[in-house]
N, C-alpha and C positions, 0 to 999 in steps of 0.2 A: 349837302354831303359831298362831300371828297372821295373822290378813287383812288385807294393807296395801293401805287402799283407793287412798291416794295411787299406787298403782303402776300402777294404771289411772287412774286421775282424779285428778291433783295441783291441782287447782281444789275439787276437796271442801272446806269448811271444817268440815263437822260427819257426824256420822254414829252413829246410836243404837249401842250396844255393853252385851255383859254383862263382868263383873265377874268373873276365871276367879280370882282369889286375889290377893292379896299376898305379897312375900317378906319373908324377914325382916330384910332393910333397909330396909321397907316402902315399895318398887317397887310400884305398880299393874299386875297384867297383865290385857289388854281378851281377848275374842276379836277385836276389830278393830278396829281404829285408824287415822283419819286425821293420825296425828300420824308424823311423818318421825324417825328415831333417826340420832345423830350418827354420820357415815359417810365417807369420803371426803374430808373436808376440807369439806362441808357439815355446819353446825351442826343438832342436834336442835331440833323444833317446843315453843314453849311456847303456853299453853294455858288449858283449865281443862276439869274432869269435871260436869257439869252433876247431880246427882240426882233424884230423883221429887219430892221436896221442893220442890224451887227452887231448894236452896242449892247451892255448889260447889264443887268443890276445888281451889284453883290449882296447875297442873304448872307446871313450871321446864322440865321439860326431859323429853328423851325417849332412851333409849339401847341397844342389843342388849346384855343381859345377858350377860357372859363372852363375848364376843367372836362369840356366838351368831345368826345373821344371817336365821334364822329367827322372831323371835322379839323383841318392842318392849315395855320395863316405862318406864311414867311414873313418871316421879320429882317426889315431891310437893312444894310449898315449903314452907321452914320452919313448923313450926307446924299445918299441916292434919291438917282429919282423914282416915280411910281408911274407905273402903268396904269392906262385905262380900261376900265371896261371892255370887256367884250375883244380886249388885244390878244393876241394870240403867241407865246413865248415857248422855246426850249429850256425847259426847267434842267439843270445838269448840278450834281451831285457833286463834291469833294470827294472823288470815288478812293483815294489813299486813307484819308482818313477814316471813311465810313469801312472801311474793309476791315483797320483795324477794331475798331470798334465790335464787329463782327465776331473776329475773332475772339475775342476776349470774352466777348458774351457767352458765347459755346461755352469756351474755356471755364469761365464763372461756373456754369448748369454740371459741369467734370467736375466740380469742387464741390456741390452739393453733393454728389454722388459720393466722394471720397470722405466728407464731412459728413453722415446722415445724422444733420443737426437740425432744429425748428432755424429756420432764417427770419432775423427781424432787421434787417436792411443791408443794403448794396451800391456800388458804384461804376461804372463801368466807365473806365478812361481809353486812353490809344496807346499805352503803354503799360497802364498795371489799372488792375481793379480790386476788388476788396467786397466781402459777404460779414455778416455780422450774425453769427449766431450763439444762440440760444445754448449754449455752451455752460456746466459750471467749471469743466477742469480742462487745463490746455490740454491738446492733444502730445501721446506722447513718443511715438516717433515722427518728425516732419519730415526723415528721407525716403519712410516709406511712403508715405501720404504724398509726398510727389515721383518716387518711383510709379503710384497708381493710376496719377493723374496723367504721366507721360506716356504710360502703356494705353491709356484708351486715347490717347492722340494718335499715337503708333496702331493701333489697331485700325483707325481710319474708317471707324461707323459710318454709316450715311444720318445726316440731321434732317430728317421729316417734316412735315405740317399736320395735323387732322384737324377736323371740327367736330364739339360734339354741341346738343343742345345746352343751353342753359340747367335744365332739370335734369339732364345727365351729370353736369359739372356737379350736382349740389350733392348729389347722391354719390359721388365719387371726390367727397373730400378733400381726401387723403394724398392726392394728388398733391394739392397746393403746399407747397413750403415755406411762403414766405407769409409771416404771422402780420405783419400791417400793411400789408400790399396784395390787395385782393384780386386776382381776376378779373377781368375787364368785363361783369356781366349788365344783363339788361336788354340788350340787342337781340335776344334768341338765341347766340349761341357761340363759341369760346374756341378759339386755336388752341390748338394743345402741340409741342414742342416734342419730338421724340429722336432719343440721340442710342441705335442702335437698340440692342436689347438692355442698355443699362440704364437709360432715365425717360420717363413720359412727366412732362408737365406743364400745367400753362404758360403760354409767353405771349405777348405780342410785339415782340422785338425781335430782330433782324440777324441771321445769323448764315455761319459758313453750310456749305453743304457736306462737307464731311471730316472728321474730325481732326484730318491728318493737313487740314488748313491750318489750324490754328498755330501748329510749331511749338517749338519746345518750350516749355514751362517752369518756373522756378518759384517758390514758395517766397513770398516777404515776410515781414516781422508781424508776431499775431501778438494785439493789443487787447488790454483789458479794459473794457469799457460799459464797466458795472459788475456786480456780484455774480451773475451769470452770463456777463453778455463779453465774446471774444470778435473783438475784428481782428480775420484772416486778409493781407493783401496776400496778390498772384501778380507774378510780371514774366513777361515775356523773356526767355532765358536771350 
């Protein structure tokens, strides 16, 4: 297993780590990694593995092996070399990117709230992202639906963490909003994501601490993509 230091402090950009192996599509595995693995419709962290040396290994990207949610191998870019065993690196983050990222994620969880629609998928980029919901009729003012979204940026909630058990998750549903993207269960027991008094929901993705980070917001074109199903993008104003 991997220590995912982002899961307590997604402001980390760097963090000393050893060197547990490589696979043999030669994946890096850390014992601990501030590096976030592509998850939820948020993209993996790219990067670099700093060595004793100086020199470094440029990651691309970061991902749960086989579907394995325990567990983060960096993926090296083309051409680098790999570390060995038992080496000892400074794992350090693309911290511009990842922040964006950040932001937009919150941002997205504001759009759930201003949309209270079933969510059947999402994206989340460094400049605009997009929710797909469960929608049959467009929404019908968009200036006030992002008048609302920019007032709970403006308001400047604090974005939380909780844990609850698993058998608490199961008995509290109603939480979850997104219909084929389930909760990260099985392990005992479930982050839950709380952005002031206006949204609690699962996440296990990486987000600002409070809501007046994420900055001003602008609604993009909402597509229709099926009989009931509306993708909303958001970008960054």
């Amino acid at each position: 297993m991997t220590e995912f230091v982002f899961r307590d402090d997604p402001y980390a950009r760097t963090t000393a780590s050893t060197v547990l192996g490589v696979t043999d599509d030669g994946h890096i595995l850390l014992d601990r990694t501030v590096f976030y693995a592509t998850s939820g419709g948020q993209p993996g962290d790219s990067g670099r593995l700093v060595r004793p040396d100086g020199s470094a290994i440029v990651i691309a990207g970061a991902i749960h092996p086989g579907g394995d949610k325990t567990t983060i191998v960096h993926v090296p870019a083309d051409g680098q070399p790999l570390p060995h065993a038992g080496e000892t690196v400074t794992a350090e983050i693309d911290w511009d990117r990842r922040y964006r990222l950040m932001r937009m994620h919150t941002a997205l969880h504001l759009l759930s709230v201003a949309l209270p629609f079933p969510v059947t998928g999402g994206s989340i980029g460094e400049d605009k992202g997009r929710l797909d919901f469960d929608m049959p009729d467009l929404p019908g003012n968009l200036d006030a639906i992002e008048r609302h979204l920019n007032a709970m940026v403006d308001a400047d909630h604090a974005v939380t963490t909780e844990w609850i058990t698993d058998a608490e998750m199961e008995a509290k549903a109603d939480l979850i909003k997104t219909m084929k993207v389930k909760p990260p269960m099985g392990q005992g027991r479930v982050r839950l994501v709380r952005i002031g008094d206006v949204d609690l929901q699962p996440c296990g993705g990486t987000h600002v601490a409070r809501t007046g980070e994420i900055g001003r917001l602008t609604m993009g074109k909402i597509e229709n993509k099926g009989k009931q199903n509306r993708r909303v993008n958001l970008l960054f104003a």
